[in-house]
Structure formats: C-alpha cells, structure tokens
N, C-alpha and C positions, 0 to 999 in steps of 0.2 A: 683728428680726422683731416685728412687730404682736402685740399679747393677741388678735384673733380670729385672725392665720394660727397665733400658737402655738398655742392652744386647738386649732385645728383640727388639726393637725399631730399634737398627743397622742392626738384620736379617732380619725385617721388608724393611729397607732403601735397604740394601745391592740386595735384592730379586727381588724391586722394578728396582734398575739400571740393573739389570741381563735381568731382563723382557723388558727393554727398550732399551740394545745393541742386544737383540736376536732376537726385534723384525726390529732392520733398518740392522740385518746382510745382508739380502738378496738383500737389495739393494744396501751398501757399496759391497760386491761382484759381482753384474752387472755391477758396473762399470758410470760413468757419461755419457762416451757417448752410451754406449749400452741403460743405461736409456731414454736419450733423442732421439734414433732412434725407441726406443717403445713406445713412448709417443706420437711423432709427425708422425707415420708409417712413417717415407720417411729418407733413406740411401744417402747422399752425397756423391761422387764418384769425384774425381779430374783424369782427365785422359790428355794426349798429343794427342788433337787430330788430330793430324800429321805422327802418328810412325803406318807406313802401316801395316796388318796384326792383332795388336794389340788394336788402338782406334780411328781407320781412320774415318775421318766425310768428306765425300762424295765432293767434292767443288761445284756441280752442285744440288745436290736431298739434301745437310746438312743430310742426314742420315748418323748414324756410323755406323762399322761393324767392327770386330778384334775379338781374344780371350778375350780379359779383357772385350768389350763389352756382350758378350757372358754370360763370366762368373761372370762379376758386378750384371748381371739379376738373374744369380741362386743364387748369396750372397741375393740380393736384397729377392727372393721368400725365399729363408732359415728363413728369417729375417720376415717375413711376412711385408717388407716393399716397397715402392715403390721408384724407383732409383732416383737419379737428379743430371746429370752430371754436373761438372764445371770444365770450362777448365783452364787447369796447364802445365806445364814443367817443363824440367828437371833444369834449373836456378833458377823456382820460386818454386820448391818441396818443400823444406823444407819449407819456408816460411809461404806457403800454409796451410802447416798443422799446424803448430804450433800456425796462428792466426786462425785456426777452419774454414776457408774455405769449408774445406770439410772434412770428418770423416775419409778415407783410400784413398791414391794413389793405385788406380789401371791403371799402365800402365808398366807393366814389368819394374821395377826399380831396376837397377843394385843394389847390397849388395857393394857400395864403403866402403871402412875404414871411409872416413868423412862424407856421409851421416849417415853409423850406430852410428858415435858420437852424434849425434842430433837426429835422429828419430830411432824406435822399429822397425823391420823387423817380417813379418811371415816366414814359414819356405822358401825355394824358391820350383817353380814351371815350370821355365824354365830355362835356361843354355844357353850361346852364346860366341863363341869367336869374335876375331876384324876380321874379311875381308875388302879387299881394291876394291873399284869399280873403273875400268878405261872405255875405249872407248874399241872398240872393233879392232879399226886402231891405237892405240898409240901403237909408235914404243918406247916410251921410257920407258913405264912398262908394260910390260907382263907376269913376274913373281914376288913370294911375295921378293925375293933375289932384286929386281932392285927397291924399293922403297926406301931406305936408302940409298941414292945414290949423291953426289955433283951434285947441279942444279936442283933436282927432289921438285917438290911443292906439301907439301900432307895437303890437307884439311880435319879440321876437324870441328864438329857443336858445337861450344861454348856451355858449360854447360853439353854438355854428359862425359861419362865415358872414350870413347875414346881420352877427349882432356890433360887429365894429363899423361895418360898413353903412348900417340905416344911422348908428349913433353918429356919424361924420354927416352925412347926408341930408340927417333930416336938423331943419332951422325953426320950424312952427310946432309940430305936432309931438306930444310925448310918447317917448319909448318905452317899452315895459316888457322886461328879462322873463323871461316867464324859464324856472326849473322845474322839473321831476319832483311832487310826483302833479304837478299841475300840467297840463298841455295848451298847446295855444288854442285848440278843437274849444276845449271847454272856455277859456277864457271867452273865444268868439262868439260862441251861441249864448252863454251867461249875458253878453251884452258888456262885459267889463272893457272889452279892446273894443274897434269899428274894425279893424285888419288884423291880422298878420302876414306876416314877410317870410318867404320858402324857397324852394328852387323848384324847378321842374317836375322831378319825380315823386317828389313828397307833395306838389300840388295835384299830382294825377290820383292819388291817394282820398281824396279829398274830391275830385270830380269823377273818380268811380265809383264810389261810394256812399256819397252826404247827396243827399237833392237839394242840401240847402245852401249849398257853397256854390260861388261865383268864384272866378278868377279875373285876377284883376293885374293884366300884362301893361308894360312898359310902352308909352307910345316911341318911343327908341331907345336902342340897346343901354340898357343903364350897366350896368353893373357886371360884365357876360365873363367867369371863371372858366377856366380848366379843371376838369378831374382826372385824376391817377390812382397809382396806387403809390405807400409810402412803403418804407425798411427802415430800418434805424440807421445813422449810417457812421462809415468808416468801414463800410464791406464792398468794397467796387464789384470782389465777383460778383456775389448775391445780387448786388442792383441790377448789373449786365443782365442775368440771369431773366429776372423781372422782367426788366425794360425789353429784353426779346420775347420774351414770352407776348408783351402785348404788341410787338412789333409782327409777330405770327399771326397774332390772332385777327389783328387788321386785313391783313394780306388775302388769311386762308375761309374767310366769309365767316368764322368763330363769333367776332365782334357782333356782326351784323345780325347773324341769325338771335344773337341773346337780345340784341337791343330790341330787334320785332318781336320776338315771344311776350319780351316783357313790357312793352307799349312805350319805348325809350328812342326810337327810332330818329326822333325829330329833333337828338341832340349825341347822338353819335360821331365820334371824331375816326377816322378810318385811315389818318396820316397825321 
C-alpha cells in the first residue's frame, strides 16, 4: 500500500472509531443505572419502614406515608418511572446498595464519615440533632444535663447514627444497643433504660402518639447531622441525577410542601 492510501486508510479507521465513541457517548453518560430505570420504567426505592414521619408502613392498612414516601413518588414521576419499594435499614444500608437491592436509599440517611466511605451522598435535604425521650414521671431524667450521669441507662437502636456517637459521648452513664425484635418504646416504659437517644422525626413519633413520652432536647446544639439520600457509588451519572432531583425539589416548593404535610418542617434544609 502507498503512504497516501495508508495515510488515508488511518483517517478512514480513525473517523470510523470517533463515529463509534460519539455514538455510545450518551449512553456512557447516563449512567448504568439511570439506563436500566429507563428501560425497565420502574425506580427501586430501599426505605426503613419504621422511621415515623419519613417511611412509616401503617402496621394495620401496610400503607406508607412520610416525606421520603412522598417524595420517592415525585423522583419516581421526574423519572417517568414507577416506584417499588424494598424494605432496608439502617444496619443493612449499605449492604443493600452495593448488591443492587435497590437503585437509592430514600429514608433520610444521616451523612456519617463511614457510610460516606462506602456509598455517594446527594446533597442533604434535612438536618436533625440527637434528642433523648424519657417518660413524662421519670424522676431520674428531666433534663439533657441528667443523662451522663452514674446509674443512668440510655438506650440506643443498633445501627443508627446515634449509637457511635452517645458511645464516644457519654463518660458516666451506661449504653444499652437495644436490636429487633426489642424497641427502645419498650425498654423505656419496662423501666429497664431512664432515655433513649433519637432524632427528630422518630421523636415526633413518640410525642404524637405516647402521652407518656417527654422529650428531652439538647440545652445546645450537640450533635446536629445532615440528611440525604445515598446510591451505591462509582455511578457519577445516577448520583448527578439524584442530587438534582433534590436540587429541584428545594427550589420548586416540592421539599417544603412534604416537610409540612408530614410535621418535618422545623428541620428542612432548602439549600
């Protein structure tokens, strides 16, 4: 072969591969899972359906109701896809994701240091410090001052955010893991804890419902997280994807309207 048929032949070839990374650009940019939630229309939603306010499933009608419920559905219609929960926790979060479970944890998941080593974060959308629930007769903790205390039992729920954070924290009073199928509810009224340790939304849980529960707030900011939603990661589109979504929802009054429905208002993040 000649130098100009070769030559030509390589801008022929060269042409040839340009034409065929430009043509699967768009879909290396969407991403694998955004590919497979527009292929198959239907959005997997991993939620706690436990954490009141946010992804409660009913124990009587199994209907849910919370923010994330809420606004799983407007991702879901963003998406033109349709939703299908599966249920997760906070112990088997990551898990969850990373064996494709489900496509995003939506159920207000704290931004810890070692969840974000494992999984991608969108930006956060709500914010929560630790409150301590007691009885509304316990003489032995009435303020946040009388929980760090010799002899005082504070419970907290294996696998949340609060159980690394009170075990650093607390220097007097003993800690106590409380797992499934035990609840901190019962441990507190049994009399076996004097507190436990919650966030916001699971303590409104607990002050709409119990006439026997007291809250027992922080005289300043102790402990104040970020919440998001999580993806597994190594999927830049799919996070982008995410992270505007809640970047819309802030904007277009989406956020706001679920945080009032569902009594969340007082810890809404809107930027």
């Amino acid at each position: 072969m000649s130098p100009h048929l070769l030559r030509h032949a390589v801008r022929l070839a060269a042409g040839a591969i340009a034409a065929v990374l430009l043509a699967a650009a768009p879909a290396a940019q969407a991403g694998p899972v955004l590919d497979r939630v527009k292929a198959s229309g239907q959005l997997r939603v991993c939620i706690w359906p436990d954490y009141y306010g946010i992804s409660l499933r009913h124990p009587r009608t199994q209907q849910l109701a919370g923010i994330d419920i809420d606004l799983s559905a407007e991702f879901g219609r963003d998406l033109q896809a349709r939703v299908q929960y599966v249920d997760s926790s906070f112990p088997t979060l990551i898990e969850d994701l990373k064996t494709e479970r489900c496509d995003i944890a939506m159920f207000a998941v704290a931004m810890l240091p070692q969840r974000m080593e494992q999984l991608a974060f969108t930006r956060p959308y709500l914010q929560s410090d630790i409150y301590g629930v007691t009885t509304k007769g316990n003489r032995v903790v009435t303020r946040w001052e009388d929980i760090d205390q010799p002899g005082v039992a504070v419970a907290v729920q294996a696998g949340t955010f609060m159980e690394p954070v009170m075990a650093a924290a607390l220097k007097q009073a003993r800690l106590v893991h409380v797992s499934p199928p035990a609840t901190r509810e019962r441990e507190l009224e049994a009399g076996r804890v004097d507190v436990f340790m919650t966030d916001y939304p699971y303590s409104r849980r607990l002050l709409d419902n119990a006439d026997w529960a007291m809250l027992v707030a922080p005289s300043a900011p102790f402990h104040v997280l970020p919440y998001a939603y999580a993806v597994k990661r190594g999927d830049a589109a799919w996070l982008a994807t995410a992270d505007e979504f809640v970047a819309r929802i802030q904007r277009d009054g989406r956020l706001e309207a679920a945080a009032q429905r569902n009594g969340l208002a007082a810890i809404v993040r809107l930027r």
